[in-house]
C-alpha positions as CSV (number, residue, x, y, z in Angstrom):
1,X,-8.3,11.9,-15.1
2,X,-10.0,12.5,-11.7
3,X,-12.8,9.4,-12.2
4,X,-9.4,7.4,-13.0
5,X,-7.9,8.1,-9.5
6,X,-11.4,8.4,-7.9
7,X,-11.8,4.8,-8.9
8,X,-8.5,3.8,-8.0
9,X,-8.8,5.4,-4.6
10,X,-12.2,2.8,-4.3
11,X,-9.9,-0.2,-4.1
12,X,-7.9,0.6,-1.3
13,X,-9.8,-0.2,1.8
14,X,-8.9,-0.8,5.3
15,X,-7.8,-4.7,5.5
16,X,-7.3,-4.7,1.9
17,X,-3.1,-6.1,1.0
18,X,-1.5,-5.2,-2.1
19,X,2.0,-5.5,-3.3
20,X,4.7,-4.7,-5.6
21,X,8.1,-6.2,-6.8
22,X,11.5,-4.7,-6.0
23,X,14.3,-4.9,-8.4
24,X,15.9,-7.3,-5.8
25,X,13.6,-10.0,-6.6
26,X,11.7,-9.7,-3.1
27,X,8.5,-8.1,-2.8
28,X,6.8,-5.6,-0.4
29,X,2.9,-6.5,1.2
30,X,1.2,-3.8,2.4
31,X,-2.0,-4.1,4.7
32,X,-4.4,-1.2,4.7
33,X,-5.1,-0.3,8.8
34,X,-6.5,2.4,7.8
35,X,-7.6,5.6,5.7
36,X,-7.8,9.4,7.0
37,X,-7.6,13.2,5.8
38,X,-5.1,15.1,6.9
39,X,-5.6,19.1,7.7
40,X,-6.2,20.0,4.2
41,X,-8.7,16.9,3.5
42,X,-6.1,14.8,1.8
43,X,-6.8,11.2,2.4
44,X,-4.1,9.0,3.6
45,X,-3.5,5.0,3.9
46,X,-2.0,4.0,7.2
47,X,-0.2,0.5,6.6
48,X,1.4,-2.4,7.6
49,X,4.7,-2.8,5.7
50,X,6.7,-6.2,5.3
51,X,9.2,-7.3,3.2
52,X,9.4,-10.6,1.9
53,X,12.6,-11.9,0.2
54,X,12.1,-15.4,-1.7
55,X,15.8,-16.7,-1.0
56,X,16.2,-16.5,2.3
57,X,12.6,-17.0,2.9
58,X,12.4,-14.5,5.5
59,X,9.7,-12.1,6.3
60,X,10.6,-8.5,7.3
61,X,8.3,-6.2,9.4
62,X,9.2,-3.0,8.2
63,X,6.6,-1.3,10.3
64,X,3.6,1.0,10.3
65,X,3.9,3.4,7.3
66,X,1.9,6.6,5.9
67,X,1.3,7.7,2.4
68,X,-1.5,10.1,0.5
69,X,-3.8,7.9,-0.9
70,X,-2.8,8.6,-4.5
71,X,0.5,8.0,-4.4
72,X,0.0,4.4,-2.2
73,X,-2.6,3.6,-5.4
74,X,0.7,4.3,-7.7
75,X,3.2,2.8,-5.5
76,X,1.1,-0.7,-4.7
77,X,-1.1,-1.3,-7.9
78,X,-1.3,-5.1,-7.2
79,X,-4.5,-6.0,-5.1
80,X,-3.9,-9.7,-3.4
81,X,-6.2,-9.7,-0.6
């Protein structure tokens, strides 16, 4: 289990996007800005969040956003960019 995570953690770089679905049929892009440790040494992925909804064909900047590395490699599987 920890090479699995230790080789999903390798994907996610800084100006890397990934995405994932939301049950609404719109999608959320994420932009890697960047990747630090917290006080205990626990990376974390600093990103760029928009929405995009395909009906309305708007874009929605949902702002910077913050998650531990492992569970941004869960949440946003889909590399695009």
């Amino acid at each position: 289990m920890f090479f699995r995570k230790a080789s999903c953690a390798e994907k996610v770089e800084v100006g890397r996007i990934f995405q994932r679905p939301r049950s609404d049929k719109s999608r959320e892009v994420a932009e890697v800005t960047g990747i630090t440790p917290d006080g205990f040494g626990i990376p974390h992925v600093r990103y760029e969040l928009t929405v995009e909804k395909p009906h309305s064909h708007r874009h929605y900047k949902a702002g910077t956003k913050v998650l531990a590395l492992a569970a941004f490699s869960a949440t946003y599987r889909d590399a695009i960019g």
